[in-house]
PDB file with SEQRES, HELIX, SHEET and CRYST1 records, atoms N, CA, C and O in Angstrom:
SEQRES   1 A   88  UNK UNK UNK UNK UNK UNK UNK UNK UNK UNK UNK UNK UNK          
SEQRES   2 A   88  UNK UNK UNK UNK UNK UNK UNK UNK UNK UNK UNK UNK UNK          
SEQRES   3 A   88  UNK UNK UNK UNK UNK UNK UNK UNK UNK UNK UNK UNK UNK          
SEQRES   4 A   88  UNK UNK UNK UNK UNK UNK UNK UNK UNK UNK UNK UNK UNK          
SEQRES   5 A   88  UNK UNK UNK UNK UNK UNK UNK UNK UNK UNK UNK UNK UNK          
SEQRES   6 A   88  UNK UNK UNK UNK UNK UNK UNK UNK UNK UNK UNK UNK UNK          
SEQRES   7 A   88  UNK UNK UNK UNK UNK UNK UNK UNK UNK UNK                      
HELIX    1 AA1 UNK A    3  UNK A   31  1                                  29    
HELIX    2 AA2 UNK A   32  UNK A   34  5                                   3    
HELIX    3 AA3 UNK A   50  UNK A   83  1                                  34    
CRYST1    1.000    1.000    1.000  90.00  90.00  90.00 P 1           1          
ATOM      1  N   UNK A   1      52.013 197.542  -9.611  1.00  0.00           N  
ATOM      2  CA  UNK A   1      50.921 197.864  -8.705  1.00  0.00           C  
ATOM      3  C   UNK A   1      51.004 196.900  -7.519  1.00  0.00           C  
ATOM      4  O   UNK A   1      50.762 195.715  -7.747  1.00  0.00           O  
ATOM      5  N   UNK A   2      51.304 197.260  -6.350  1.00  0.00           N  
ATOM      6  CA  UNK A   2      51.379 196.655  -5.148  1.00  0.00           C  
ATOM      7  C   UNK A   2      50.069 195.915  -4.843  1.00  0.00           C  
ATOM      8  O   UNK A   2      49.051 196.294  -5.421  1.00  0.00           O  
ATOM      9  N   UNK A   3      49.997 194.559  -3.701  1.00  0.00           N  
ATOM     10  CA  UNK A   3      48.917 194.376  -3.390  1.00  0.00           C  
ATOM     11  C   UNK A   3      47.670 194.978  -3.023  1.00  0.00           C  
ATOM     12  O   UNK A   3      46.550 194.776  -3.493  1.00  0.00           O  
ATOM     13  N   UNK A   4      48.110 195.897  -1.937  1.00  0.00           N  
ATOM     14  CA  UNK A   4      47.158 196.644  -1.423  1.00  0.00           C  
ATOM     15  C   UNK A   4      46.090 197.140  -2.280  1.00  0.00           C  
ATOM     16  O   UNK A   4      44.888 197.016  -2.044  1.00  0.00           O  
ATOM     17  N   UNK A   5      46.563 197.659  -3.202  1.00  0.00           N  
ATOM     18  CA  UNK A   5      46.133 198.694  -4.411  1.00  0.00           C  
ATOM     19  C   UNK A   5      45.199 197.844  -5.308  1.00  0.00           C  
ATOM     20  O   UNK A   5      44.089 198.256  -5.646  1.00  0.00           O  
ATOM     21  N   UNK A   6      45.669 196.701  -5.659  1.00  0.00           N  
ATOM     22  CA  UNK A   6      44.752 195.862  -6.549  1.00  0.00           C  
ATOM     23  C   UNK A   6      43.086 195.063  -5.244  1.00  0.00           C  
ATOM     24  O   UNK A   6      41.978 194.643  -5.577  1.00  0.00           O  
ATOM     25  N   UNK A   7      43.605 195.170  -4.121  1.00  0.00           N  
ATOM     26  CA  UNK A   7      42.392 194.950  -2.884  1.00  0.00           C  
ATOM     27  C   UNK A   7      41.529 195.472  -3.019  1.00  0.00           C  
ATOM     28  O   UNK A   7      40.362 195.092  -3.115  1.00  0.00           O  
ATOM     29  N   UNK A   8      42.154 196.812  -3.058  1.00  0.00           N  
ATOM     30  CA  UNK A   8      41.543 197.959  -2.361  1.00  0.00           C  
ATOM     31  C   UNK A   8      40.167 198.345  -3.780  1.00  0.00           C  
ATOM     32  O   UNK A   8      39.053 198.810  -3.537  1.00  0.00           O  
ATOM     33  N   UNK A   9      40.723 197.968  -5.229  1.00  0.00           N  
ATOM     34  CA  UNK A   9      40.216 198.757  -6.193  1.00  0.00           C  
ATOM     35  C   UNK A   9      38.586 198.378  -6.227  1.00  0.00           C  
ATOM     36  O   UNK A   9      37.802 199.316  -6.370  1.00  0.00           O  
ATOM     37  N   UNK A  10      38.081 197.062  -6.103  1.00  0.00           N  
ATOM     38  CA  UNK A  10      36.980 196.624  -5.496  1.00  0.00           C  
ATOM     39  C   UNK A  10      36.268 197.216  -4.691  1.00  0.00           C  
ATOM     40  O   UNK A  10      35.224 197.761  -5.052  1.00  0.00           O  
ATOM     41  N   UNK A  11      36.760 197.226  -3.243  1.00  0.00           N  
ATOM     42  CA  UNK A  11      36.516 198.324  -2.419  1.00  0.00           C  
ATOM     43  C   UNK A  11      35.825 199.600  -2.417  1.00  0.00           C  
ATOM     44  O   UNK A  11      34.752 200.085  -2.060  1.00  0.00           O  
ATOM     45  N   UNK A  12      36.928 199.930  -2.980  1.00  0.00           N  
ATOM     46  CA  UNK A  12      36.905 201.648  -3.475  1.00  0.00           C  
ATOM     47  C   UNK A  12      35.837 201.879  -4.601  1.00  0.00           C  
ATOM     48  O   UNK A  12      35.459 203.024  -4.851  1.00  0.00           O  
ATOM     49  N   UNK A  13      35.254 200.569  -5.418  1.00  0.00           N  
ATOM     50  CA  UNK A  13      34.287 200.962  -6.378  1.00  0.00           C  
ATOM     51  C   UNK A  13      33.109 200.815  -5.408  1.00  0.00           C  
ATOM     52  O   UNK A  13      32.199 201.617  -5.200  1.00  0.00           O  
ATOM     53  N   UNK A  14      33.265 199.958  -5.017  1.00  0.00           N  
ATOM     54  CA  UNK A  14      31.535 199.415  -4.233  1.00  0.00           C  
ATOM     55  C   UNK A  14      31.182 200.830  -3.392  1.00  0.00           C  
ATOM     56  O   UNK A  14      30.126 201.457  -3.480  1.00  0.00           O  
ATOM     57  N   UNK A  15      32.750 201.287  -2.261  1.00  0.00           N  
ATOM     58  CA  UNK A  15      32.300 202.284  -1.689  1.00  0.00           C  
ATOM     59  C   UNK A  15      31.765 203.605  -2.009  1.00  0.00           C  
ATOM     60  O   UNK A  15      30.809 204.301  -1.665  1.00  0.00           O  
ATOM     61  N   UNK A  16      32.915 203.683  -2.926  1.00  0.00           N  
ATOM     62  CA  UNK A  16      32.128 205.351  -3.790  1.00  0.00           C  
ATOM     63  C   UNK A  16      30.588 204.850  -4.280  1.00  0.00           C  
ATOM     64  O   UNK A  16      29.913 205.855  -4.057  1.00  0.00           O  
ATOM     65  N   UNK A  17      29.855 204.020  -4.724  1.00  0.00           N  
ATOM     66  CA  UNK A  17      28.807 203.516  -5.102  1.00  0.00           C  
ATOM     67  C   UNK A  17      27.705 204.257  -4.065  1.00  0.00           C  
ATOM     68  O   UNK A  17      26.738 204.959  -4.361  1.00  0.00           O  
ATOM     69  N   UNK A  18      28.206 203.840  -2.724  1.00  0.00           N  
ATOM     70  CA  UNK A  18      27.250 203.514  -1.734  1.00  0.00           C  
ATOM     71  C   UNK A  18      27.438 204.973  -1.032  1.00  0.00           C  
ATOM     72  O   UNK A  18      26.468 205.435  -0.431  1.00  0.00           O  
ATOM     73  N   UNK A  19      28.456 205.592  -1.078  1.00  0.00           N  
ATOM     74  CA  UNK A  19      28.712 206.828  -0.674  1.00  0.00           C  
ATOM     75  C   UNK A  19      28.065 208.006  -1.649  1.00  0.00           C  
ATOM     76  O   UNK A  19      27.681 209.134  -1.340  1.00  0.00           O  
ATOM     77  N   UNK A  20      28.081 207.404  -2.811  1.00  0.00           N  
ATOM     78  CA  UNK A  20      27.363 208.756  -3.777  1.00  0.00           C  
ATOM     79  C   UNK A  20      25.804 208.202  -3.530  1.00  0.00           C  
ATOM     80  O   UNK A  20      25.007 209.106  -3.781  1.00  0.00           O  
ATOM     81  N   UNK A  21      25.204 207.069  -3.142  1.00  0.00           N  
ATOM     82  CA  UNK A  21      24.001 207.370  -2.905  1.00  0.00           C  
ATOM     83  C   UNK A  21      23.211 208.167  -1.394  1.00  0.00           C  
ATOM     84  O   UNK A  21      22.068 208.558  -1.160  1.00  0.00           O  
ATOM     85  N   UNK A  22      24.539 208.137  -0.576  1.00  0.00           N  
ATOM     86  CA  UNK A  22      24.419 208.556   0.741  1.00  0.00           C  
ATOM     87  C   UNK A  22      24.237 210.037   0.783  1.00  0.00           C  
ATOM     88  O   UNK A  22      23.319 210.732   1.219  1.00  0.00           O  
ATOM     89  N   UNK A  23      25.366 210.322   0.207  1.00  0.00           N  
ATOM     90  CA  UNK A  23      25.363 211.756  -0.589  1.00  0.00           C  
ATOM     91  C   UNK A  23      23.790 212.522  -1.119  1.00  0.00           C  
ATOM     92  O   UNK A  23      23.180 213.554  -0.840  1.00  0.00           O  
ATOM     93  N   UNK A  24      23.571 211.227  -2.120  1.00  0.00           N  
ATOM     94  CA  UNK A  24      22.459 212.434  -2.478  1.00  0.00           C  
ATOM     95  C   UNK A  24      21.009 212.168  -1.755  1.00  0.00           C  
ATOM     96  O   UNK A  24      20.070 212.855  -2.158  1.00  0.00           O  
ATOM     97  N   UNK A  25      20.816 211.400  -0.914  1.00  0.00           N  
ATOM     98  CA  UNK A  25      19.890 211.516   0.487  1.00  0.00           C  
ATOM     99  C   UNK A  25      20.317 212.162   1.306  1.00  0.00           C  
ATOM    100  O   UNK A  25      19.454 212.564   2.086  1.00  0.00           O  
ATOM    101  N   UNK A  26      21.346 212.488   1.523  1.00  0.00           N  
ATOM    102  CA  UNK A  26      21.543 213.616   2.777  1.00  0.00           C  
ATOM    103  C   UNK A  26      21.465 215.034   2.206  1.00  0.00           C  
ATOM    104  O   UNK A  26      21.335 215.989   2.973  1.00  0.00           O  
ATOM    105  N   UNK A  27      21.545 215.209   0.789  1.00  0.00           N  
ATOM    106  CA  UNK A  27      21.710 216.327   0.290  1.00  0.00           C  
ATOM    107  C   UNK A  27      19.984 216.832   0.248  1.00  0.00           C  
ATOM    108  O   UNK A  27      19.461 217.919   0.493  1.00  0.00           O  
ATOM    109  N   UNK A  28      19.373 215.420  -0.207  1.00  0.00           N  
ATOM    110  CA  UNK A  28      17.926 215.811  -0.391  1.00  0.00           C  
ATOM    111  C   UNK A  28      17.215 216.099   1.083  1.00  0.00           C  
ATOM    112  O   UNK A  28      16.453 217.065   1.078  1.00  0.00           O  
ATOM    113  N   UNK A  29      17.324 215.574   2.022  1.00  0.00           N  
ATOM    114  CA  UNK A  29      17.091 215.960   4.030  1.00  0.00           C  
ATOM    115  C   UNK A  29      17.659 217.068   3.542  1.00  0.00           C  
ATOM    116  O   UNK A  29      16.966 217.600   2.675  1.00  0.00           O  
ATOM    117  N   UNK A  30      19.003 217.790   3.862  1.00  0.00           N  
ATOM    118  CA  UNK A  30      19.715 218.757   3.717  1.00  0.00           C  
ATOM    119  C   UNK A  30      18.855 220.239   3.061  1.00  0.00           C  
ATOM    120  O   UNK A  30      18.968 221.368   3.541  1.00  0.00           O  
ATOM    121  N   UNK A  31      18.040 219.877   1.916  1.00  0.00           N  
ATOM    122  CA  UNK A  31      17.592 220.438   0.813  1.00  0.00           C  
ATOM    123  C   UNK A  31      16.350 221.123   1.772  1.00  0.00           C  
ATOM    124  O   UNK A  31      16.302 222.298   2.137  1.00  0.00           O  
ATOM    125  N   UNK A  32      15.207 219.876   2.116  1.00  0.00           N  
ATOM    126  CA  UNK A  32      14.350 219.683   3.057  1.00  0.00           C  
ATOM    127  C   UNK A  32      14.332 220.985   4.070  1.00  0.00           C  
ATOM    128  O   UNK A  32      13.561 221.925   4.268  1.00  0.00           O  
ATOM    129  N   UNK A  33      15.664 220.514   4.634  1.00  0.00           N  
ATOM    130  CA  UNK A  33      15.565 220.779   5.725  1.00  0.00           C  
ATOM    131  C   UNK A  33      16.209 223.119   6.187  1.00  0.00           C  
ATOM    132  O   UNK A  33      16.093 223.902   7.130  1.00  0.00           O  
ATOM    133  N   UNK A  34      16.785 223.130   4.829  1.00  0.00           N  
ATOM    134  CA  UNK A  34      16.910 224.746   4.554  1.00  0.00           C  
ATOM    135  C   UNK A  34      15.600 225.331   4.427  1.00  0.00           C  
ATOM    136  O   UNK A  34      15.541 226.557   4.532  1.00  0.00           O  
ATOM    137  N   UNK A  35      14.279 224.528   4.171  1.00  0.00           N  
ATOM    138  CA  UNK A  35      12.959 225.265   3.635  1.00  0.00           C  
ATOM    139  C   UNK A  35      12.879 225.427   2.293  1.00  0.00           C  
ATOM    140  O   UNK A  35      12.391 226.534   2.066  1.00  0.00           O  
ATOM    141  N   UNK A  36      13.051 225.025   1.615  1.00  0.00           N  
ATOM    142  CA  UNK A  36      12.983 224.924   0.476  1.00  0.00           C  
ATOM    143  C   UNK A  36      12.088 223.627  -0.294  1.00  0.00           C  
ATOM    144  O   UNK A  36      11.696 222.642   0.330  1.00  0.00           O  
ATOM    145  N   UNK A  37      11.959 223.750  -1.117  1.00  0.00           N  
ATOM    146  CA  UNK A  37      10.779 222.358  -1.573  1.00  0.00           C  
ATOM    147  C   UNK A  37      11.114 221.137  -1.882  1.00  0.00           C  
ATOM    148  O   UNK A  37      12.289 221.006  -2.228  1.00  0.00           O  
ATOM    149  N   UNK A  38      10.306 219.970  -1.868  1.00  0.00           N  
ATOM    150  CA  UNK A  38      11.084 218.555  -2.238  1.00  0.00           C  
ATOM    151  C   UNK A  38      11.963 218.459  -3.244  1.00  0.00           C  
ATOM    152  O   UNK A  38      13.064 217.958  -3.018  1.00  0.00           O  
ATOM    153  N   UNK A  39      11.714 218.802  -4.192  1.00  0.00           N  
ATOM    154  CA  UNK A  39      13.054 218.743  -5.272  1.00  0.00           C  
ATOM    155  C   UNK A  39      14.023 220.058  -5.328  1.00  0.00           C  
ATOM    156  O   UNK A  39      13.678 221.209  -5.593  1.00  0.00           O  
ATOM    157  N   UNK A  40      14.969 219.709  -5.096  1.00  0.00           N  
ATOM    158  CA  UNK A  40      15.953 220.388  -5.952  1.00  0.00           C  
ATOM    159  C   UNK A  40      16.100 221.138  -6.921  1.00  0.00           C  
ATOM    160  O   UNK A  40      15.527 220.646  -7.893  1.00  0.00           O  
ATOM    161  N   UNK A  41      16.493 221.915  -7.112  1.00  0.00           N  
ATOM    162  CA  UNK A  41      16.927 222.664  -8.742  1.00  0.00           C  
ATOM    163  C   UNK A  41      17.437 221.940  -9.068  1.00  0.00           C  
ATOM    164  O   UNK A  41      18.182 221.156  -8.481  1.00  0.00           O  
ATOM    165  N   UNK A  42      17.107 222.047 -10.264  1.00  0.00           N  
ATOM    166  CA  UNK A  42      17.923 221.548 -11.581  1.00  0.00           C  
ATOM    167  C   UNK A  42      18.419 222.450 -12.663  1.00  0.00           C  
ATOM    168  O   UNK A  42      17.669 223.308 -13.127  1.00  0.00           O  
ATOM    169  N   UNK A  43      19.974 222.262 -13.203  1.00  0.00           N  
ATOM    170  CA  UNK A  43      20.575 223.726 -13.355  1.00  0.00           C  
ATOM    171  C   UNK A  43      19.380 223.928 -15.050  1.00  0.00           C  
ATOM    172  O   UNK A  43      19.059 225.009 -15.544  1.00  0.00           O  
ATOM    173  N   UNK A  44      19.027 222.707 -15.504  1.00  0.00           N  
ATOM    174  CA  UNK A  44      18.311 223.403 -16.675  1.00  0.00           C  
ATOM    175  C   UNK A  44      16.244 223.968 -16.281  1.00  0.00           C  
ATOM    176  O   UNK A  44      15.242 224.324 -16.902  1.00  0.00           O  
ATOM    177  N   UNK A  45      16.674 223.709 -14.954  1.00  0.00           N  
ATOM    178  CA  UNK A  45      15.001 223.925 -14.695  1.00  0.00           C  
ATOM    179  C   UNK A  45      14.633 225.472 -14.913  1.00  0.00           C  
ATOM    180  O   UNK A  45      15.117 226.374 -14.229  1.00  0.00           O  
ATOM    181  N   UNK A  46      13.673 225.668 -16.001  1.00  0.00           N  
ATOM    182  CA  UNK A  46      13.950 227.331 -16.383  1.00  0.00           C  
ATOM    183  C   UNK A  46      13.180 227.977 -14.882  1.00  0.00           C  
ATOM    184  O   UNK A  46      13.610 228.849 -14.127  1.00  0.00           O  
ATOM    185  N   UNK A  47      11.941 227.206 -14.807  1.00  0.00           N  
ATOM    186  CA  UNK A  47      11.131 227.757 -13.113  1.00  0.00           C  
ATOM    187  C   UNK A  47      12.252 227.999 -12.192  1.00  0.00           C  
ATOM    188  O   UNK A  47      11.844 227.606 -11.099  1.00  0.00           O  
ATOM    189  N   UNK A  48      13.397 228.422 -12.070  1.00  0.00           N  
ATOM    190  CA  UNK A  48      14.275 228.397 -11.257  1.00  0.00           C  
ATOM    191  C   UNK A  48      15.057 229.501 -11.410  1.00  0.00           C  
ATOM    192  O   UNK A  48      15.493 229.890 -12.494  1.00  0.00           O  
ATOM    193  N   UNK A  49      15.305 230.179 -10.026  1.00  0.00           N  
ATOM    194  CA  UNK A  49      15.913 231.422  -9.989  1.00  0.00           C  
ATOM    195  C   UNK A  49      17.845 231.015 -10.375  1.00  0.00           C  
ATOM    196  O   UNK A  49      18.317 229.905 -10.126  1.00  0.00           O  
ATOM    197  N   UNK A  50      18.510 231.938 -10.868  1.00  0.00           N  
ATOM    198  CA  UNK A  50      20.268 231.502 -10.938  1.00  0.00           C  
ATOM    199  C   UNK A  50      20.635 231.070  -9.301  1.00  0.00           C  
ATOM    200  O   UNK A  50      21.224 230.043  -8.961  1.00  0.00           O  
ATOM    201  N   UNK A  51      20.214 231.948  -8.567  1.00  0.00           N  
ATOM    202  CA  UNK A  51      20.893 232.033  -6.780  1.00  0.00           C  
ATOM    203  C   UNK A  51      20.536 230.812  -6.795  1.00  0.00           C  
ATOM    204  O   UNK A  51      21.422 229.963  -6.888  1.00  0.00           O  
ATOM    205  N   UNK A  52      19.147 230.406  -6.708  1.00  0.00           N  
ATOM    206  CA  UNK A  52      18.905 229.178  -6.342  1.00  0.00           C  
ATOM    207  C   UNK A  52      19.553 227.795  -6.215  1.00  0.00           C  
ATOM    208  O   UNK A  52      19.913 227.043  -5.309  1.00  0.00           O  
ATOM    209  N   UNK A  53      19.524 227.825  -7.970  1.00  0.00           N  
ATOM    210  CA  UNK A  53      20.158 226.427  -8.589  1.00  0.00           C  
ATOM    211  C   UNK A  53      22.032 227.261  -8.420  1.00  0.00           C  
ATOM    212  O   UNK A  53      22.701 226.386  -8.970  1.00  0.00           O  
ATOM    213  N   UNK A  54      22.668 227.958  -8.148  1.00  0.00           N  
ATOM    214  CA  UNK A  54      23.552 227.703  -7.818  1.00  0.00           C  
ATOM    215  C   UNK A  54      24.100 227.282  -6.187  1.00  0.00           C  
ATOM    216  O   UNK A  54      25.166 226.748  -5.882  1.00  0.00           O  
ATOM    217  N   UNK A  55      23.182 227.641  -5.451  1.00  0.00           N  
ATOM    218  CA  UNK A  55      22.922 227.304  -3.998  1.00  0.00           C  
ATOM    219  C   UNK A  55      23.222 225.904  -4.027  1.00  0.00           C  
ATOM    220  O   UNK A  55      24.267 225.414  -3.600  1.00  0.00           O  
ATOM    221  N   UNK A  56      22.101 225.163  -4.637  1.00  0.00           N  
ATOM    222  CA  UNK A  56      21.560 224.119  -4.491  1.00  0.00           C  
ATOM    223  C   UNK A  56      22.860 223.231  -5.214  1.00  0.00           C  
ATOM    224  O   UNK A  56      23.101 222.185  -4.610  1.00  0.00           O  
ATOM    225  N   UNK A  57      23.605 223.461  -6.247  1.00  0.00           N  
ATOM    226  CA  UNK A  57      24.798 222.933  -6.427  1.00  0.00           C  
ATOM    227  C   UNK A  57      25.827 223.710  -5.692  1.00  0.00           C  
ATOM    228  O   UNK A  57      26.426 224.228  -6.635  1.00  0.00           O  
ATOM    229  N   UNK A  58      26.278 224.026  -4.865  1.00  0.00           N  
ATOM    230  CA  UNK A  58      26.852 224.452  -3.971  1.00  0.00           C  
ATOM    231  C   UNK A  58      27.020 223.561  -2.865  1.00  0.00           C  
ATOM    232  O   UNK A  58      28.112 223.281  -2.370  1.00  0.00           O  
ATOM    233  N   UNK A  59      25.752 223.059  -2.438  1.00  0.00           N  
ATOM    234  CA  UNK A  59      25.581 222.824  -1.315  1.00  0.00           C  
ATOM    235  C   UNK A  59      25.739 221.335  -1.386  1.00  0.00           C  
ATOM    236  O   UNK A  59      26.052 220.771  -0.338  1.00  0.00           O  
ATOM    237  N   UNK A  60      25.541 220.509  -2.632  1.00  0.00           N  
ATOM    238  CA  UNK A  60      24.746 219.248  -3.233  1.00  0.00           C  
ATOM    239  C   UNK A  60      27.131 218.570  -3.151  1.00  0.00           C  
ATOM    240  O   UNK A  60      27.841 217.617  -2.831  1.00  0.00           O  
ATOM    241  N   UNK A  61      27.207 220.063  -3.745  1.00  0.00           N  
ATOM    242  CA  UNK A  61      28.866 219.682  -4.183  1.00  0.00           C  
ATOM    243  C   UNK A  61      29.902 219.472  -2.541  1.00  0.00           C  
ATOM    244  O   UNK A  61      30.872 218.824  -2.147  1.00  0.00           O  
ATOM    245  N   UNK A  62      28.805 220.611  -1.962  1.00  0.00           N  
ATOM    246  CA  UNK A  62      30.076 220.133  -0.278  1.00  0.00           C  
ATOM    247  C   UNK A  62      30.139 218.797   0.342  1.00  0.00           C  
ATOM    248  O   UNK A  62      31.037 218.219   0.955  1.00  0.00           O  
ATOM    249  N   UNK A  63      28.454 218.333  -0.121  1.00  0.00           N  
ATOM    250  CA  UNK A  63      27.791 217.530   1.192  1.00  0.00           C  
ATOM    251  C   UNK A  63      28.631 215.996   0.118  1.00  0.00           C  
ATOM    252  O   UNK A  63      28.620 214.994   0.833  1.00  0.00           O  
ATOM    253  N   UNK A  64      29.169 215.743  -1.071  1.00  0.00           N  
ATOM    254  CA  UNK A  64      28.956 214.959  -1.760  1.00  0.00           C  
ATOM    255  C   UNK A  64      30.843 214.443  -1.709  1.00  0.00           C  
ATOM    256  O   UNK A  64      31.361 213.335  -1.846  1.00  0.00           O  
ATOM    257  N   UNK A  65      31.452 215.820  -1.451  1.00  0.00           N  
ATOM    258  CA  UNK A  65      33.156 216.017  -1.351  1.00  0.00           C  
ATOM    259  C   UNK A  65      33.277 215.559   0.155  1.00  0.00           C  
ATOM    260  O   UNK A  65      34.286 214.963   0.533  1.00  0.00           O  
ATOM    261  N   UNK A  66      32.282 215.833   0.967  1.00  0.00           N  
ATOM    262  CA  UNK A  66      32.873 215.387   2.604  1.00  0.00           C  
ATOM    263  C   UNK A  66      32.514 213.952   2.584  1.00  0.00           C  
ATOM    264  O   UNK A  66      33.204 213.266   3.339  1.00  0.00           O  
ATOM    265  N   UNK A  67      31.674 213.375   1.961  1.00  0.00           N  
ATOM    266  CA  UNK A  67      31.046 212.244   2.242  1.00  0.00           C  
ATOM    267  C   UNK A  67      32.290 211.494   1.263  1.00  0.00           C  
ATOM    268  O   UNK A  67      33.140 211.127   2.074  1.00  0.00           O  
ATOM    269  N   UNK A  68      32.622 211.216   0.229  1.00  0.00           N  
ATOM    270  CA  UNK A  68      33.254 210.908  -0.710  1.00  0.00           C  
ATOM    271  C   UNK A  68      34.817 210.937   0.543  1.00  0.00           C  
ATOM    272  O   UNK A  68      35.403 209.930   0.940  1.00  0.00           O  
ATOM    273  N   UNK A  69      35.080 212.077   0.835  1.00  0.00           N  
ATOM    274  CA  UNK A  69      36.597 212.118   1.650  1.00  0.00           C  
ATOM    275  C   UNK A  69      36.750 210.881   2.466  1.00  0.00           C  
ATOM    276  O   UNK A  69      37.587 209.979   2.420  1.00  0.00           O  
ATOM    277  N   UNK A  70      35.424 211.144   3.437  1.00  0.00           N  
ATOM    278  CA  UNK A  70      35.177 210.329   4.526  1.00  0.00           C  
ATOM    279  C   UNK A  70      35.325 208.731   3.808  1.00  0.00           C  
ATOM    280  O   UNK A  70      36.355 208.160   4.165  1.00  0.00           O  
ATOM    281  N   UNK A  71      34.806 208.267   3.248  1.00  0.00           N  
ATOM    282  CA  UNK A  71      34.820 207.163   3.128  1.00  0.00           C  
ATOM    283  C   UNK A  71      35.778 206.213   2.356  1.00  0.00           C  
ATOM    284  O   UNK A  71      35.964 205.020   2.595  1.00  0.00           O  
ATOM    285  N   UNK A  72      36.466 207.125   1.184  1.00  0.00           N  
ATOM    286  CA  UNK A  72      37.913 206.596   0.644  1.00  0.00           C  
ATOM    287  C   UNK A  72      38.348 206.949   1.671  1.00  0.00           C  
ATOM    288  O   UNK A  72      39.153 206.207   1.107  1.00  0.00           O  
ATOM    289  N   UNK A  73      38.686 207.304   2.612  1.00  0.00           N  
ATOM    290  CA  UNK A  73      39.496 207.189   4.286  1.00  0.00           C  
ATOM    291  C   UNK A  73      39.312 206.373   4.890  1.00  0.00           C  
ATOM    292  O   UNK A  73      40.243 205.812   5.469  1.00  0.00           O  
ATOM    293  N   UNK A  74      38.087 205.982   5.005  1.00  0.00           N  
ATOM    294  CA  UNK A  74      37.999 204.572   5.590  1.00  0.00           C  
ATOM    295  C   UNK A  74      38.136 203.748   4.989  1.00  0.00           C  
ATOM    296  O   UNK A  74      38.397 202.712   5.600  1.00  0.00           O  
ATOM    297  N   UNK A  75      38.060 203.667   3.562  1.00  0.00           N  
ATOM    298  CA  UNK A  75      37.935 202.023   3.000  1.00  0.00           C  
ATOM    299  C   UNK A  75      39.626 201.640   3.059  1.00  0.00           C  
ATOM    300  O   UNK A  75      40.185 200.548   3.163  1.00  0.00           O  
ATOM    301  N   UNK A  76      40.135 202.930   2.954  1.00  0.00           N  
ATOM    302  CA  UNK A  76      41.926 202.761   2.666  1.00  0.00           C  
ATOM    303  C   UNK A  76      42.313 202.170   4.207  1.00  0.00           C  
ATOM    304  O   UNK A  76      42.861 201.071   4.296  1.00  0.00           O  
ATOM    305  N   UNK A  77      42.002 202.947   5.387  1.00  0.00           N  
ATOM    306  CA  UNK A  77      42.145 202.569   5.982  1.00  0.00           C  
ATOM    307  C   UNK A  77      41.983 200.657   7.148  1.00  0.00           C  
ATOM    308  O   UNK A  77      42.552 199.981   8.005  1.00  0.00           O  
ATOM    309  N   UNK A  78      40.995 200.706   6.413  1.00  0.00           N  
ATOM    310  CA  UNK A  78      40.344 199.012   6.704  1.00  0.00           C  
ATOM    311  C   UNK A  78      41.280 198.307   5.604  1.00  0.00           C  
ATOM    312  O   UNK A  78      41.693 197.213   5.989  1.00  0.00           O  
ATOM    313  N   UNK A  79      41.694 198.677   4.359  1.00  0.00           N  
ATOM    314  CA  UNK A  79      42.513 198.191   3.883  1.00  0.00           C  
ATOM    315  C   UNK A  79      44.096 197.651   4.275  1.00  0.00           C  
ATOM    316  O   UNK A  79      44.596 196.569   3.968  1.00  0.00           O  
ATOM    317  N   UNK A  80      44.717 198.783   5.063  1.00  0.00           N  
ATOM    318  CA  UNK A  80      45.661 199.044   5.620  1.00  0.00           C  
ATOM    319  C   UNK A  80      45.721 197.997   6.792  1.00  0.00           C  
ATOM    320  O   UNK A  80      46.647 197.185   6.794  1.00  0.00           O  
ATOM    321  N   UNK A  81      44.733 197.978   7.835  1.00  0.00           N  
ATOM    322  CA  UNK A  81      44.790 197.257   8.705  1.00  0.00           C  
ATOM    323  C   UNK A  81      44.422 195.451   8.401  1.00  0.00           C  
ATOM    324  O   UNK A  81      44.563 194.533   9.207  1.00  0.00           O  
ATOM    325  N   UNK A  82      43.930 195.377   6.993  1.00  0.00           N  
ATOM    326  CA  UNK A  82      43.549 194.012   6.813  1.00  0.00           C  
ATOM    327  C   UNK A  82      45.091 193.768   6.237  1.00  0.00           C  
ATOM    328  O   UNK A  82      45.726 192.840   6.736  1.00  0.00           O  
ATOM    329  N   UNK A  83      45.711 194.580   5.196  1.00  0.00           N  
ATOM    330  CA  UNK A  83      46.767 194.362   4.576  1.00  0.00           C  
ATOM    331  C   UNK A  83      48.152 194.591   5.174  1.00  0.00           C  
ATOM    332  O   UNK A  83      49.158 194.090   4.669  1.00  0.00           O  
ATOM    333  N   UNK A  84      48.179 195.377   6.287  1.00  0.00           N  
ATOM    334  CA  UNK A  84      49.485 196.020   6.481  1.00  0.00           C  
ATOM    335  C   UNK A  84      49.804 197.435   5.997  1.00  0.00           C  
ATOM    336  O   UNK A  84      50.268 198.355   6.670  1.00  0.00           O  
ATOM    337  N   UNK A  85      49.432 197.434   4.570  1.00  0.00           N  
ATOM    338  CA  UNK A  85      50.077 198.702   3.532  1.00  0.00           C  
ATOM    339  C   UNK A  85      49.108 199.450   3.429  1.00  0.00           C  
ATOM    340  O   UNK A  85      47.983 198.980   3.597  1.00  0.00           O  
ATOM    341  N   UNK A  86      49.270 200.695   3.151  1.00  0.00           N  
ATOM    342  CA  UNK A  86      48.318 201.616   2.837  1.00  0.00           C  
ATOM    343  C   UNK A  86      48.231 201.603   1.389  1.00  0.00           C  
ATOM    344  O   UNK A  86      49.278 201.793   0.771  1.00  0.00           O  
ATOM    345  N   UNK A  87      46.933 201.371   0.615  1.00  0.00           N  
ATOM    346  CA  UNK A  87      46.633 201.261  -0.529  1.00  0.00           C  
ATOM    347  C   UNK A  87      47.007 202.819  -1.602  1.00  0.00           C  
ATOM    348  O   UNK A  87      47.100 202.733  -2.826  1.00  0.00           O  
ATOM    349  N   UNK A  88      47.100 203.538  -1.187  1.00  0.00           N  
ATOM    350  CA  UNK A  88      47.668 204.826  -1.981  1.00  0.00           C  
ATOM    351  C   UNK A  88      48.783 204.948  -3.137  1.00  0.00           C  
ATOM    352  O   UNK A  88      49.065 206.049  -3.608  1.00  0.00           O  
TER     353      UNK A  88                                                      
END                                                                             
């Protein structure tokens, strides 16, 4: 395991940390902001239509994959430029 990689693994935990909480505040605005009510579906919430709660994980799953992309891109990248190597 190269340097980079053992740097980066720190990194990469703290960030996904801070990125999955980013995630699910933007998902909840996001939620908000379609018209729909403060909470979320929940896939076992029976008060809940199927469209719904599959919407709502649909939408919970895009906002959570772009945010997640975005930021192992950057942390690799700040890695890269502190280290030289790209941590991959």
């Amino acid at each position: 395991m190269n340097t980079a990689k053992i740097a980066y693994r720190p990194v990469g935990l703290l960030v996904g940390a801070l990125a999955g909480m980013a995630a699910g505040a933007l998902f909840k605005q996001t939620w908000k902001a379609l018209g729909h009510d403060d909470d979320a579906p929940d896939a076992m919430d029976e008060n809940r239509q199927w469209q719904e709660i599959l919407l709502a994980a649909a939408i919970q799953g895009a906002i959570f994959a772009v945010v997640k992309a975005a930021t192992d891109r950057g942390g690799a990248t700040a890695v890269r430029r502190m280290s030289g190597t790209w941590p991959g």
